[in-house]
PAZAPA-4460 file (N, C-alpha, C; in steps of 0.05 Angstrom, whole numbers, plus 32768, in hexadecimal, padded with zeros to 4 digits):
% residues 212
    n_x    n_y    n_z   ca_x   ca_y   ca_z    c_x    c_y    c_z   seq   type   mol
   8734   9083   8FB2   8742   906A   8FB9   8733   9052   8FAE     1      X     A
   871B   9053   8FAD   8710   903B   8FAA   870E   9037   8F86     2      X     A
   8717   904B   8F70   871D   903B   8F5E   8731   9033   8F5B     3      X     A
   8748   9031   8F70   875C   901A   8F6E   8754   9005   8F77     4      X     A
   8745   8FF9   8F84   8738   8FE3   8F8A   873C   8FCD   8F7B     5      X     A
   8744   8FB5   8F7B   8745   8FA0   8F74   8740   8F8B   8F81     6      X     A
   8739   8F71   8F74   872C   8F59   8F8C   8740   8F40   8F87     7      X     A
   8740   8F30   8F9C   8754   8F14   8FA2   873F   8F07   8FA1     8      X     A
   8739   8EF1   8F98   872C   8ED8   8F9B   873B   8EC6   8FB1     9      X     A
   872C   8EB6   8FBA   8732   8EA0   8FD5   8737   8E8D   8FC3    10      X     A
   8750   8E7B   8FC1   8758   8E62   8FAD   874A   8E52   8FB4    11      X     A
   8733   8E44   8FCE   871F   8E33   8FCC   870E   8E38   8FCE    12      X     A
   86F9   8E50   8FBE   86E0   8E58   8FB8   86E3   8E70   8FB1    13      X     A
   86D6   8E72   8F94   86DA   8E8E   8F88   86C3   8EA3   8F8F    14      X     A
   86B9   8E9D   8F9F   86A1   8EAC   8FA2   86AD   8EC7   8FC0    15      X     A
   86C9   8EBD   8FC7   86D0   8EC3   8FE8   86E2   8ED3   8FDF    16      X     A
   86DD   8EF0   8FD2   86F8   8F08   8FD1   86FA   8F1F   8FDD    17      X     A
   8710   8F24   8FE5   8712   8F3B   8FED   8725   8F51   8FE0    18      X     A
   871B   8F6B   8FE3   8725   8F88   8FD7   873E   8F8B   8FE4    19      X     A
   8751   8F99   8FD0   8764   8F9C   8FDB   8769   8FBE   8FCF    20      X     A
   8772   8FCF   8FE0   8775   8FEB   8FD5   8795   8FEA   8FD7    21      X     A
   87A7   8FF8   8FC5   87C5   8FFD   8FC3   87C5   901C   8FD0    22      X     A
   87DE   901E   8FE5   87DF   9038   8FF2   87F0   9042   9009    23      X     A
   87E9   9051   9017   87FC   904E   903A   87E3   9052   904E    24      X     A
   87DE   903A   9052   87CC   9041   906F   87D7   9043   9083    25      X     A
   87C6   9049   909E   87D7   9047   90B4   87BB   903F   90CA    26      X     A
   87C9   902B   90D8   87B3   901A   90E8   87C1   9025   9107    27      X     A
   87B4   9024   911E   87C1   901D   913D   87DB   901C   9143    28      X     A
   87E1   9000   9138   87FC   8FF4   9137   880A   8FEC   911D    29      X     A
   87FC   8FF8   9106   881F   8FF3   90F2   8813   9007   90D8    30      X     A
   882D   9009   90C5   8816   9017   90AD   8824   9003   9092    31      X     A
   8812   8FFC   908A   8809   8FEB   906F   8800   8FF6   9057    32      X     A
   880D   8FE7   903D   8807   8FF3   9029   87F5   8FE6   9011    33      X     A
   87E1   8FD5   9028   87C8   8FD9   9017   87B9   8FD4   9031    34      X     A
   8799   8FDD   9025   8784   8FE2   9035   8772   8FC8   902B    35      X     A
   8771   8FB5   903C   875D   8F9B   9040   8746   8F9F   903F    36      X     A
   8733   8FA3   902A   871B   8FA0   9030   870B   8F87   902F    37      X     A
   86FF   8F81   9046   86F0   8F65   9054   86D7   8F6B   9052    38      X     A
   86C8   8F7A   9043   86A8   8F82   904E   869A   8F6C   9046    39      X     A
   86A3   8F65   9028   868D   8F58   901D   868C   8F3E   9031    40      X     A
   869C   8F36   9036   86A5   8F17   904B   8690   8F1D   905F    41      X     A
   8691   8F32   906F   867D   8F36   9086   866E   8F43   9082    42      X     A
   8662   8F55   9070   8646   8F62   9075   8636   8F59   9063    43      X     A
   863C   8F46   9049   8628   8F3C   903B   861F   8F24   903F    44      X     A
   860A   8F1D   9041   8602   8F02   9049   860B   8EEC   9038    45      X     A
   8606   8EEC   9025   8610   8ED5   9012   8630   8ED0   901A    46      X     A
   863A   8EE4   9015   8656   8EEA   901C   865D   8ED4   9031    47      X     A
   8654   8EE4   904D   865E   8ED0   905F   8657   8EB6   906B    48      X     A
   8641   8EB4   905A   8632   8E98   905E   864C   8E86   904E    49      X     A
   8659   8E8B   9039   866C   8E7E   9026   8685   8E7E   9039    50      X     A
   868B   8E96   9042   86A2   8E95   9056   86A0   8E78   9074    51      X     A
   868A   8E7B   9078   8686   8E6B   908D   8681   8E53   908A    52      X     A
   8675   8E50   9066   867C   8E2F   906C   869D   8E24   905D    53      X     A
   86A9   8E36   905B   86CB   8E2C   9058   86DA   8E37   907A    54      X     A
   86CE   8E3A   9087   86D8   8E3B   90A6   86CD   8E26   90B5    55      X     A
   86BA   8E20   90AD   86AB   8DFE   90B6   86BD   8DF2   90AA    56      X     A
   86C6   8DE9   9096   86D5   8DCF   9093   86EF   8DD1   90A4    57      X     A
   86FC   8DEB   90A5   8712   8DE3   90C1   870C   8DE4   90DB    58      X     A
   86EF   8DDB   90DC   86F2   8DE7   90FD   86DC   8DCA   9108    59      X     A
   86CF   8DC9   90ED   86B9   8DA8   90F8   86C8   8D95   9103    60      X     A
   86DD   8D91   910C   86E5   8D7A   911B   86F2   8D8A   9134    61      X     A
   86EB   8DA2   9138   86F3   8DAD   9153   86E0   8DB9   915F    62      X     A
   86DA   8DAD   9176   86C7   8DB2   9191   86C8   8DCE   9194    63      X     A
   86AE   8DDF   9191   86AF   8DF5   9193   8698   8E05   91A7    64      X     A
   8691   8E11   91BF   8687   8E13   91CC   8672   8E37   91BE    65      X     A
   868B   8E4D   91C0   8681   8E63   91BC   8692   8E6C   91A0    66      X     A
   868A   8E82   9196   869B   8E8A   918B   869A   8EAA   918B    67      X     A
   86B0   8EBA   9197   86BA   8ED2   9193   86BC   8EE1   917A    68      X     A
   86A8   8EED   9171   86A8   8EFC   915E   86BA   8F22   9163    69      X     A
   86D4   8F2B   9150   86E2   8F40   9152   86D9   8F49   9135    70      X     A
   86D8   8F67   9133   86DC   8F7C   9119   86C7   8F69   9109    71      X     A
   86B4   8F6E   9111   869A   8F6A   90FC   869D   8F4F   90F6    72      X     A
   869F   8F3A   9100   869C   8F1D   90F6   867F   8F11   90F8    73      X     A
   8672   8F1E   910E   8653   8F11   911A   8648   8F05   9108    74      X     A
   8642   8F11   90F1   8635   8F00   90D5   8642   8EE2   90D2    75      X     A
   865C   8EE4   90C4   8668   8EC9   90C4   866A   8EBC   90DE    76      X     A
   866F   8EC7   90F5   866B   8EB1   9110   8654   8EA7   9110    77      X     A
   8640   8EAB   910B   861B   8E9F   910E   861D   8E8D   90FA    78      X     A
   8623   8E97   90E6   861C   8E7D   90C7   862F   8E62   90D6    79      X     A
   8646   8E6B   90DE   8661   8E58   90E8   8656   8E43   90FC    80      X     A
   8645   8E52   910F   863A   8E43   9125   862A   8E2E   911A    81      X     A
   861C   8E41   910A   85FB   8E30   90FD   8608   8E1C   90EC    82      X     A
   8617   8E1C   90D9   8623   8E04   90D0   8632   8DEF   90E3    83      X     A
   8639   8DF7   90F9   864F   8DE2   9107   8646   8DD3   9116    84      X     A
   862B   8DE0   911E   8611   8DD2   9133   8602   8DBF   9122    85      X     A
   85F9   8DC6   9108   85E9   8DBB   90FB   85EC   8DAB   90DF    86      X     A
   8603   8D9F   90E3   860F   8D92   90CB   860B   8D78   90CE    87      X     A
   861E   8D6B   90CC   8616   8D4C   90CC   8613   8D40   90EB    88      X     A
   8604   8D30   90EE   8607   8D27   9100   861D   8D1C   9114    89      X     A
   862F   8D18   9107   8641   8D04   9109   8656   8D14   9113    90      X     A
   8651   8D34   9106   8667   8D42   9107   8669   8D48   912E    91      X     A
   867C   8D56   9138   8682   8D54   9152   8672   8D6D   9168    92      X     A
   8672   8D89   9153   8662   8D99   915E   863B   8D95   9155    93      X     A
   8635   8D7E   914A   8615   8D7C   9149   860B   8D82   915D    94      X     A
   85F3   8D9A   9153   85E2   8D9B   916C   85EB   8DA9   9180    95      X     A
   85FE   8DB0   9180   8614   8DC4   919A   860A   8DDD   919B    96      X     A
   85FC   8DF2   91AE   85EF   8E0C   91A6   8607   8E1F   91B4    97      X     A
   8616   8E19   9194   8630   8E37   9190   8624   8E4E   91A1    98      X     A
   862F   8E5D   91AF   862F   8E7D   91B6   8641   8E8E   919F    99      X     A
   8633   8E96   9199   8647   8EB8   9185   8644   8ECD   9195   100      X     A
   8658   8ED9   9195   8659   8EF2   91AB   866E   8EFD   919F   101      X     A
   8668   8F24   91AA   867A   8F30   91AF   8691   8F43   91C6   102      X     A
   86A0   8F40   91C6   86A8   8F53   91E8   86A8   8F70   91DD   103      X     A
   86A2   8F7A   91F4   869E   8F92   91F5   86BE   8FA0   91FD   104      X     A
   86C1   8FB8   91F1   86D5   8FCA   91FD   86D5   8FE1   9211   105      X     A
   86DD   8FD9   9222   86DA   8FF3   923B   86EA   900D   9238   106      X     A
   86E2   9028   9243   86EC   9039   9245   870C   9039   923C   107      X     A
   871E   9026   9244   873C   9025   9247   8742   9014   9229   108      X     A
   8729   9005   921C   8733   9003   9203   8738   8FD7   9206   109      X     A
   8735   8FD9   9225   8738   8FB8   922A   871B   8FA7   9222   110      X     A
   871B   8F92   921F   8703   8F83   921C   86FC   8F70   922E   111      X     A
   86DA   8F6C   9236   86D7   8F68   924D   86BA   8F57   9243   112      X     A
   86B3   8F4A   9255   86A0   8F3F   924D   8687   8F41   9269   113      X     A
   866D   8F50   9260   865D   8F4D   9273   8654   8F33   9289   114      X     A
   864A   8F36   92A1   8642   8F15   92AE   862D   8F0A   92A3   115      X     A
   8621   8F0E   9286   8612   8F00   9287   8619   8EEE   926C   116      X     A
   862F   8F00   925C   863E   8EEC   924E   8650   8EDE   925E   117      X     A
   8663   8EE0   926C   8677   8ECD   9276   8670   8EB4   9277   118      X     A
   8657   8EAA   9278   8651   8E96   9281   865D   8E85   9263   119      X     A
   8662   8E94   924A   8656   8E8E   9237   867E   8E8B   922B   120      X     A
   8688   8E90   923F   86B1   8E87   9238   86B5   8E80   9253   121      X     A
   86AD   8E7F   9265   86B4   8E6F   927B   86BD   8E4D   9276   122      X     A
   86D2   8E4B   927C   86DD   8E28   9276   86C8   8E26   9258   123      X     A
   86BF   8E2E   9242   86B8   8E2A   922C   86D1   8E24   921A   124      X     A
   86CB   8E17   91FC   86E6   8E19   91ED   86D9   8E2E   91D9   125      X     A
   86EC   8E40   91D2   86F0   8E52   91C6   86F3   8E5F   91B0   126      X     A
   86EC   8E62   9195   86F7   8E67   917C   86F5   8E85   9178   127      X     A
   870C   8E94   917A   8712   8EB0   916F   870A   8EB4   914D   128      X     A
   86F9   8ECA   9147   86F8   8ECB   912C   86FE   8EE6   9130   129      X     A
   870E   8EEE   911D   8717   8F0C   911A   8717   8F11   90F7   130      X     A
   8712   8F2C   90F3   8719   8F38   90DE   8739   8F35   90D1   131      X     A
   8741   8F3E   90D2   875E   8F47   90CE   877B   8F45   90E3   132      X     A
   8786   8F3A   90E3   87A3   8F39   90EC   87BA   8F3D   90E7   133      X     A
   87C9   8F5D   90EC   87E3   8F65   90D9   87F4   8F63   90F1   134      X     A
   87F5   8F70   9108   8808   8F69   9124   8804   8F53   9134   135      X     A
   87E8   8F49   9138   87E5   8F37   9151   87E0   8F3E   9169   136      X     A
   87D8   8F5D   9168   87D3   8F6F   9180   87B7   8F68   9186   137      X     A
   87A7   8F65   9178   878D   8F66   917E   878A   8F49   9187   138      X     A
   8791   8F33   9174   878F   8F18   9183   87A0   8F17   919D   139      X     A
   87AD   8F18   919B   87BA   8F1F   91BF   87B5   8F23   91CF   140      X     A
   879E   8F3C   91CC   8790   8F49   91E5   877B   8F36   91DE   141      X     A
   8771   8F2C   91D4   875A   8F22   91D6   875F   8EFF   91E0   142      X     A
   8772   8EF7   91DD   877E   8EDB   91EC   8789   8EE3   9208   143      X     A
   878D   8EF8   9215   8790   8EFE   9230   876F   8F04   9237   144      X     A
   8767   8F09   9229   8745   8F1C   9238   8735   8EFB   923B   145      X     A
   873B   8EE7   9224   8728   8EC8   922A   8738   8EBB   9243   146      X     A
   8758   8EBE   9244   8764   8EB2   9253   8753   8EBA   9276   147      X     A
   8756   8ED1   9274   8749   8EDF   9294   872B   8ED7   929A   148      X     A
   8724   8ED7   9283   8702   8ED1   928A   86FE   8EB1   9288   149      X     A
   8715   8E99   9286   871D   8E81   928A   870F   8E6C   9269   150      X     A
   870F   8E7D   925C   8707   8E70   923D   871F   8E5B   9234   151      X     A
   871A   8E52   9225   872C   8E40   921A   872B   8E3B   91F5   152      X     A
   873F   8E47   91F7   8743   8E50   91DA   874D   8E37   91C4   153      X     A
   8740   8E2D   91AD   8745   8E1D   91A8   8745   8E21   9188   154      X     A
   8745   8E3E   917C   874E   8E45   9160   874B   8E61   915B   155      X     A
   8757   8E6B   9150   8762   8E8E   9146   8757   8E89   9127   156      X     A
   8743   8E95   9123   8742   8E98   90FC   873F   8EBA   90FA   157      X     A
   874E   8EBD   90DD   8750   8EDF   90CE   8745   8ED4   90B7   158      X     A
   8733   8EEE   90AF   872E   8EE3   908D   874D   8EEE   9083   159      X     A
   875A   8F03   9092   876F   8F03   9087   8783   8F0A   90A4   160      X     A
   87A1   8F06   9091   87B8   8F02   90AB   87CD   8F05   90A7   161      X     A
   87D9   8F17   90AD   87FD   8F1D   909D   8809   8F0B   90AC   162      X     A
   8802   8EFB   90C8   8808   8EE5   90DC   8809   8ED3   90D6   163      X     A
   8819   8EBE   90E1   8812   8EA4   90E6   8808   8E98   90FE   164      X     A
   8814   8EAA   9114   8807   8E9A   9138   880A   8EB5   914A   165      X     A
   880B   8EAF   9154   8804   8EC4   916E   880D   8EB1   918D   166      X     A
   8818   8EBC   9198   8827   8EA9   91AD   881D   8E8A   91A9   167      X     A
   8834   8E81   919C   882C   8E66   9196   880A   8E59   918C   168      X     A
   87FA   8E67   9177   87E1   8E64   9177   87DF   8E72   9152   169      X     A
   87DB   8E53   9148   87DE   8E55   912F   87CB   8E6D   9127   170      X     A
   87C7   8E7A   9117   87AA   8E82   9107   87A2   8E79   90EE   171      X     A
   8787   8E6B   90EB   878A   8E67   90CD   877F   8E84   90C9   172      X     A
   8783   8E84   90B2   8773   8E9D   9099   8771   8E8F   9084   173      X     A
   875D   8EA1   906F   874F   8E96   9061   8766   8EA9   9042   174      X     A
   876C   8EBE   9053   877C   8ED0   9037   8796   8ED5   904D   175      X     A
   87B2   8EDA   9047   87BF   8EE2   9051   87D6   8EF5   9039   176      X     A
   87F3   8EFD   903C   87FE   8F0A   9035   8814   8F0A   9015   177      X     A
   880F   8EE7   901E   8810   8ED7   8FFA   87F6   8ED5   8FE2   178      X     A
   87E1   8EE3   8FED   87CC   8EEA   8FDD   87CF   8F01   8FCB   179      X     A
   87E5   8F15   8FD9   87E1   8F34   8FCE   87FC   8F3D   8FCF   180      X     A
   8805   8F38   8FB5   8820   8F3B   8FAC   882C   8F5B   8FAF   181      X     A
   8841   8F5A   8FC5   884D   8F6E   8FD6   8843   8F76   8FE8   182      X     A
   8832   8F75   8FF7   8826   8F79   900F   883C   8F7D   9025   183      X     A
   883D   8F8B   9032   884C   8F95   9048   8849   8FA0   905F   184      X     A
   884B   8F9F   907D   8842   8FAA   9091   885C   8FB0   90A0   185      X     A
   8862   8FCB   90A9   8870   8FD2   90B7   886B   8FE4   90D0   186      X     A
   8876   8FE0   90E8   8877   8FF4   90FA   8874   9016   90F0   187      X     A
   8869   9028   9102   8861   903E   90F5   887F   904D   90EE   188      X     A
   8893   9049   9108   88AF   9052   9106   88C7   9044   90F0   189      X     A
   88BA   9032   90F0   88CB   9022   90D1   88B7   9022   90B4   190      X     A
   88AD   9032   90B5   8894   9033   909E   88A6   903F   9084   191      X     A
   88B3   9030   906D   88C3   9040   9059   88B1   9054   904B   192      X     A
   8891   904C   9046   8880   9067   903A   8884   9081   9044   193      X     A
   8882   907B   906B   8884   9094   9075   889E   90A3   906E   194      X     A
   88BE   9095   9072   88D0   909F   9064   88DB   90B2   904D   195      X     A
   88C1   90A1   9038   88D1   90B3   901B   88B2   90C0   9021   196      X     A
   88A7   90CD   903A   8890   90E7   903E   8877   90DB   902D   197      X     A
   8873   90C4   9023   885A   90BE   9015   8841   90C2   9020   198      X     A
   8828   90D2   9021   881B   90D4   9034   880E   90B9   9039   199      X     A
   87FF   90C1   9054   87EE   90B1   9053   87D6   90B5   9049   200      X     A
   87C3   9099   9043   87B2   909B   9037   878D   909C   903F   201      X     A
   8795   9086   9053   8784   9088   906C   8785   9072   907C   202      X     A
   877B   907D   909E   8772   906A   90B2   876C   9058   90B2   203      X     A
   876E   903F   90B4   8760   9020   90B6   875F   9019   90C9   204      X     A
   8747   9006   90CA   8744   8FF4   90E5   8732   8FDD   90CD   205      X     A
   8727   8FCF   90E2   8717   8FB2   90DB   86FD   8FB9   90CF   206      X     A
   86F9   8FD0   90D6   86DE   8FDF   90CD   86DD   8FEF   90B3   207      X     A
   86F8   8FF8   90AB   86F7   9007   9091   870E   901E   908F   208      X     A
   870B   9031   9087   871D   9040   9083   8718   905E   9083   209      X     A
   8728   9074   908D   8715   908D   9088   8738   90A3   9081   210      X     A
   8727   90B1   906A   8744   90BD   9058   8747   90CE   9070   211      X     A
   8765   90D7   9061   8772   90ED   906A   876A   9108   9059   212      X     A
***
């Protein structure tokens, strides 16, 4: 698979691409016919140090308390913090000591946050950073799990997003579905690959992929 591999450049910084594999995956909730690869964005340092300072310019004029790190973001949430705290003076989060965190998943697959984080989304404002968004299932659950623990959510970013909002709650992204000419996500029961029997190719999640 991976000498089909090809890369998208980010139209405001060429240094910010991501892999795209052509195929039939099949994720949780839908199966897609290409495979997103995000690594370089989050596991290389340079990488997401570059990602994070093009998520600072939309986010420096919004008050940000903690930020929720999903599917491997922790790298780019720290650089994100460390730039938003320590930029200009003038700017609104100076000096503000961001929390980056992650929730944990319990036995049932829900997310929960220990008592010694809570303290740390209690009446806080909020910024969701997630990997990837093709249903809105994952941001969902994760805007009911800040809602309960009384967070206050105040931005949704994907480096990528077949989305635009999620109950009324814009997302930016940084790559979305006009980046990667034909891109398509369908329910597993309306899937036309599965139809004309195309196999699948492999598993995805936010973390990678594992063949069939």
């Amino acid at each position: 698979m991976e000498t089909r591999m090809r890369e998208i450049t980010y139209s405001k910084h060429k240094h910010i691409k991501l892999g795209i594999i052509p195929g039939h995956f099949a994720t949780n909730h839908s199966h897609v016919n290409y495979y997103i690869d995000l690594n370089k964005m989050k596991r290389k340092l340079k990488n997401a140090k570059e990602t994070a300072e093009v998520l600072e310019s939309v986010y420096n004029a919004t008050p940000i308390d903690t930020i929720v790190c999903l599917e491997g973001t922790q790298m780019i949430g720290a650089f994100l913090a460390e730039n938003l705290s320590g930029g200009s003076t003038h700017a609104i989060n100076y000096g503000n000591d961001i929390c980056v965190i992650t929730p944990e998943l319990d036995s049932n697959n829900q997310m929960i946050f220990r008592d010694d984080t809570q303290p740390m989304i209690w009446n806080k404002r909020v910024l969701l950073l997630i990997s990837s968004a093709s249903t809105g299932w994952t941001i969902s659950r994760s805007m009911e799990c800040l809602k309960y623990y009384s967070g206050n959510l105040v931005g949704v970013t994907a480096l990528f997003s077949a989305i635009d909002q999620v109950a009324g709650i814009k997302i930016h992204s940084l790559f979305t579905p006009d980046d990667i000419p034909g891109y398509a996500s369908h329910s597993p029961a309306d899937c036309p690959m599965c139809k004309e029997k195309q196999k699948v190719d492999a598993l995805i999640n936010a973390y990678g992929y594992s063949k069939i």
